[in-house]
VOMARRO-316269 format. One line per field, with one value per residue (C-alpha): z, x, y. Coordinates in steps of 0.02 Angstrom, whole numbers, plus 50000, padded with zeros to 5 digits. Example, Ala and Ser with C-alpha at 12.3 -4.5 7.8 and 13.67 -1.06 7.14 Angstrom:
<atoms>
zz	50390; 50357
xx	50615; 50684
yy	49775; 49947
</atoms>
This chain:
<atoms>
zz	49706; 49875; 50032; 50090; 49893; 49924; 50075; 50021; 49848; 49964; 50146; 50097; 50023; 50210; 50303; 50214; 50250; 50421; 50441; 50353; 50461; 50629; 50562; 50440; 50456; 50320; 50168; 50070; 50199; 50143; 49983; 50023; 50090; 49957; 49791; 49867; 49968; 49815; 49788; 49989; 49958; 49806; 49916; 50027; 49900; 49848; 50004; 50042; 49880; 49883; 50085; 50136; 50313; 50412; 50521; 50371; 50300; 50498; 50464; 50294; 50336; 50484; 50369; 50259; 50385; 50461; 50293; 50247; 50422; 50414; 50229; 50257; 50404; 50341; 50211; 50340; 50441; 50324; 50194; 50204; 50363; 50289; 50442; 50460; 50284; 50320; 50490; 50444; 50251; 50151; 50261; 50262; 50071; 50060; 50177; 50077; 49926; 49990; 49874; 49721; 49801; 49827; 49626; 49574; 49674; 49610; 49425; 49466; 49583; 49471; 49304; 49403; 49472; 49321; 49224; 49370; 49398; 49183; 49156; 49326; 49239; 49044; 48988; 48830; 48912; 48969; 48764; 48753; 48862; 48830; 48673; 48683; 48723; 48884; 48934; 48912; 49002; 49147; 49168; 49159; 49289; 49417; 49406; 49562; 49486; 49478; 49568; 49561; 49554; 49462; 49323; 49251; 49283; 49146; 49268; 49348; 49534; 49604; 49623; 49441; 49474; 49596; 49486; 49349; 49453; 49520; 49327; 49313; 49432; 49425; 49234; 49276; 49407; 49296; 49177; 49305; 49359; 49171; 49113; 49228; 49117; 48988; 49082; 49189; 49052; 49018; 49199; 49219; 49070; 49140; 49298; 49206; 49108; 49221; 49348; 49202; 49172; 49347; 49387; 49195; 49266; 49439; 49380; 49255; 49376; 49517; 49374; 49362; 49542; 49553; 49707; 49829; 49699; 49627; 49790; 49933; 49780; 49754; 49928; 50016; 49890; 49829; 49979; 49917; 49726; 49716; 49853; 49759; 49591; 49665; 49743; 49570; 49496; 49612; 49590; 49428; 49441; 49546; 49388; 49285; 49404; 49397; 49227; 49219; 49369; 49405; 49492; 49509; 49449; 49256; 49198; 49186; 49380; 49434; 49377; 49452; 49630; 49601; 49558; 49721; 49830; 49738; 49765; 49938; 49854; 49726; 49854; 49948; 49803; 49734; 49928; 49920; 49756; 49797; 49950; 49839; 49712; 49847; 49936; 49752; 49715; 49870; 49966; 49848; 49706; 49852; 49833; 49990; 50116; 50196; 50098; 50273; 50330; 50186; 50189; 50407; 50344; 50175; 50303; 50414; 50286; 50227; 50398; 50447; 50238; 50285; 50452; 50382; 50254; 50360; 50481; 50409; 50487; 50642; 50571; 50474; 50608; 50654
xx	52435; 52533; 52404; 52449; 52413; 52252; 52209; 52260; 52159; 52010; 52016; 51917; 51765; 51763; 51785; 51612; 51541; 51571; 51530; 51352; 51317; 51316; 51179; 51104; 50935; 50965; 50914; 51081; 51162; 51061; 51084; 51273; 51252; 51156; 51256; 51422; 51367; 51432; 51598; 51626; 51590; 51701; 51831; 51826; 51826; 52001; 52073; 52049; 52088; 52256; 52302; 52294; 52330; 52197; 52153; 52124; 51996; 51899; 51889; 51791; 51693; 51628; 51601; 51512; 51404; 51357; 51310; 51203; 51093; 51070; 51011; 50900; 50833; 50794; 50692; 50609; 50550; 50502; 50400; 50223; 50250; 50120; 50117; 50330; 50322; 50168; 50243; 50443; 50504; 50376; 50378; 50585; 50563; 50485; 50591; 50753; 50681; 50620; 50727; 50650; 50462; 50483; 50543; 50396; 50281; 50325; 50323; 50154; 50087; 50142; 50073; 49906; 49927; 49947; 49819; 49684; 49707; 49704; 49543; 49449; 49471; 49469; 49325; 49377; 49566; 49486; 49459; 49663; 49688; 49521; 49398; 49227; 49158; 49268; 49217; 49044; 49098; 49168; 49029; 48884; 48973; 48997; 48831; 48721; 48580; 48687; 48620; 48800; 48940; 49100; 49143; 49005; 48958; 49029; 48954; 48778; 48867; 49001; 49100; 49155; 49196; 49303; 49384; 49403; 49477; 49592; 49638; 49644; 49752; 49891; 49903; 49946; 50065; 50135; 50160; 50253; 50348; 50419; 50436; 50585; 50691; 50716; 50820; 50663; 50602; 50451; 50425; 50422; 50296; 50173; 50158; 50175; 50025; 49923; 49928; 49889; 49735; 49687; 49712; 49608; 49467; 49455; 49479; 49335; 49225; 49256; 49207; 49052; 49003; 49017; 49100; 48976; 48989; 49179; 49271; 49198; 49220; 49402; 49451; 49439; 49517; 49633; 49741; 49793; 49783; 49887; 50013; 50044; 50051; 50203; 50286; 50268; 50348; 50486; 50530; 50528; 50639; 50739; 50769; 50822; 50964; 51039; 51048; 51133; 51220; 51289; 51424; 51584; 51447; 51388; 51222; 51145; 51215; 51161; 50983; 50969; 51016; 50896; 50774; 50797; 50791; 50633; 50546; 50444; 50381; 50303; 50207; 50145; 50093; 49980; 49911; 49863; 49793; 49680; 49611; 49596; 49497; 49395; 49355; 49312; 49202; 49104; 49126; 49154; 49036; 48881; 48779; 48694; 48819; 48815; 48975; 49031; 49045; 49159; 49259; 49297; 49325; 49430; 49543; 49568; 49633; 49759; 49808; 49825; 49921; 50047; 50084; 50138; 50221; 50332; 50344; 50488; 50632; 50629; 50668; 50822; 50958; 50887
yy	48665; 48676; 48685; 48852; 48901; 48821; 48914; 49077; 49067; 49009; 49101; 49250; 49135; 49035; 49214; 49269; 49107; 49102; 49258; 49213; 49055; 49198; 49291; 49165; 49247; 49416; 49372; 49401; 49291; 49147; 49182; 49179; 49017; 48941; 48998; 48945; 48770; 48649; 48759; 48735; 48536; 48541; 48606; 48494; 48338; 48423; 48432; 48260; 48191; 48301; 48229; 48422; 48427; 48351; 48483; 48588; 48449; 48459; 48609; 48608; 48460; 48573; 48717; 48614; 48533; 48685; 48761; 48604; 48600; 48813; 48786; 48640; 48708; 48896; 48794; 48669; 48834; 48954; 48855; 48877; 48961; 49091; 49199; 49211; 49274; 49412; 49458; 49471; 49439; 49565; 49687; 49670; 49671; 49809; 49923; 49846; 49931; 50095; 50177; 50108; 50124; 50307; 50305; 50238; 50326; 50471; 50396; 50355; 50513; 50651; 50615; 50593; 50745; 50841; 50744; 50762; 50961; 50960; 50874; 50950; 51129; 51077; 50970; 50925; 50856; 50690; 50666; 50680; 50518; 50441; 50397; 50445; 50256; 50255; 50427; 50379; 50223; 50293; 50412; 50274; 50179; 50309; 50358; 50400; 50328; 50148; 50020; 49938; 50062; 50030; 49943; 49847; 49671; 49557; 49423; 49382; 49383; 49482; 49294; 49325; 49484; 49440; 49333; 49454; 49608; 49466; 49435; 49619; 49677; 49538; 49566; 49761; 49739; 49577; 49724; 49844; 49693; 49624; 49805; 49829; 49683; 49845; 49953; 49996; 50102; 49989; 50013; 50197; 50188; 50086; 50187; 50357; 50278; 50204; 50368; 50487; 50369; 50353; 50536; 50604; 50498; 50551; 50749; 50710; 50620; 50764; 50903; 50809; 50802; 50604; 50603; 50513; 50377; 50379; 50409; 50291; 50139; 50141; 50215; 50033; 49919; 50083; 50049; 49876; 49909; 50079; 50001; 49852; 49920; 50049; 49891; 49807; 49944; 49935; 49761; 49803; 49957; 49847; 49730; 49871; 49928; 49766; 49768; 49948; 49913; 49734; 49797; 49657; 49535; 49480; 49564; 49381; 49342; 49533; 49508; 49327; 49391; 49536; 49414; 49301; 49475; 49533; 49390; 49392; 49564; 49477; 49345; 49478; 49597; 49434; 49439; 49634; 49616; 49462; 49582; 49721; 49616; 49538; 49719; 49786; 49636; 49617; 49793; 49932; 49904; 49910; 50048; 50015; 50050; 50224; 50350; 50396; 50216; 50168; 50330; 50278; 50079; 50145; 50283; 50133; 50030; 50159; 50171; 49989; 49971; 50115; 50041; 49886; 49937; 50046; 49905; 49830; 49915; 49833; 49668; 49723; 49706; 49537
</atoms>
């Protein structure tokens, strides 16, 4: 192959790359960067091998260098730089996949809706999505008369049951998460399922009058559960859509870079979920605290959740 062969087949690979390596800081930059570094050094090997001209060969040795130092030191700043990732790449994640949030949301909201207003004005619907045991369950649990509300202690100390709402939780937003790799179907269902069950039981416990008891538990921890279940769902949803839609790209390649995006999503969804077990474990299950004090902490935390997730915008055109 002549040079100028060469450098036509290859000139629109080193336009994207330069253009990556002045704004190496967006994610899909660096992922640029990363999937193409050994064709780039490949190149290069060529052109010396083949005597191309020998400005031509400065010039890919440059491109190559200056690929290998932004690479190496993206990695040398960002790892365990705990608070870059909290401040900047979730909340970038999660504005990047708005789109797919707002989808699951309303995957999630709707069937709770319906199932809520259905089982606050039926009594016998909560027998349609529950058995008897769990109604009986549910209703024990919530009960004024608790001296521990929700769910009851499978553990002597609320330590465990930190441990087992972290078990919990993960496991259902693992589910969210995996059900996307079938067309996001097995997504959709999860959430469809797990805000009809969510909504039955909070229609069932508001018929009943349990809400000094039912509400101020799962408002605090709510705003980090519900949150990161959506955001599971839409990193799962986001799996789906690269399956349907790979665009120029193999379904295998499509789903790999959907993977790599989706991926500082999933590190902060394990955060909210360790703060929602920790709130449920040690905050929410106290009967002792005053309902008007939780509902004030559990609005702030809403508030101070929505902010960030919102905040992400700002860091997109950085």
């Amino acid at each position: 192959m002549k040079q100028h062969e060469f450098e036509a087949l290859h000139q629109e690979l080193w336009r994207q790359i330069d253009s990556a390596l002045e704004n190496p800081a967006r994610a899909d930059n660096t992922a640029l960067l990363a999937e193409h570094y050994l064709s780039l050094c490949r190149q290069l090997a060529i052109a010396k091998e083949r005597m191309y001209d020998a400005a031509l060969v400065e010039r890919l040795n440059n491109r190559s260098l200056g690929l290998y130092r932004e690479l190496y030191r993206y990695r040398a700043e960002t790892r365990l730089n705990f608070y870059a990732f909290l401040r900047r790449d979730f909340p970038l994640a999660i504005f990047r996949h708005r789109f797919f949030i707002l989808i699951a949301l309303v995957a999630m909201i709707l069937p709770g809706l319906v199932a809520g207003t259905w089982t606050y004005f039926d009594d016998e619907a909560i027998y349609s999505v529950l058995d008897g045991s769990q109604v009986r369950h549910m209703e024990r649990i919530y009960d004024p008369e608790a001296r521990k509300i929700g769910r009851e202690r499978e553990a002597d100390t609320d330590l465990f049951m930190f441990g087992f709402y972290i078990k919990n939780n993960i496991s259902v937003a693992f589910r969210c998460f995996a059900g996307g790799l079938l067309l996001g179907i097995g997504t959709l269902l999860v959430l469809f399922f797990n805000g009809m069950f969510m909504g039955s039981i909070a229609g069932h416990l508001t018929r009943l009058d349990f809400v000094d008891t039912f509400y101020p538990f799962v408002i605090g921890h709510g705003a980090f559960e519900l949150t990161a279940i959506v955001f599971s769902g839409a990193a799962g949803l986001r799996l789906g859509y690269a399956i349907i839609n790979p665009g120029h790209s193999s379904r295998l390649d499509s789903l790999r870079q959907a993977g790599r995006e989706v991926v500082p999503m999933l590190y902060g969804i394990v955060v909210m979920l360790t703060i929602a077990a920790f709130l449920e474990a040690f905050w929410s299950s106290s009967s002792s605290l005053p309902i008007a004090f939780k509902y004030s902490v559990g609005a702030i935390l809403w508030i101070l959740v929505l902010l960030y997730s919102f905040s992400g915008r700002r860091h997109e055109s950085r």
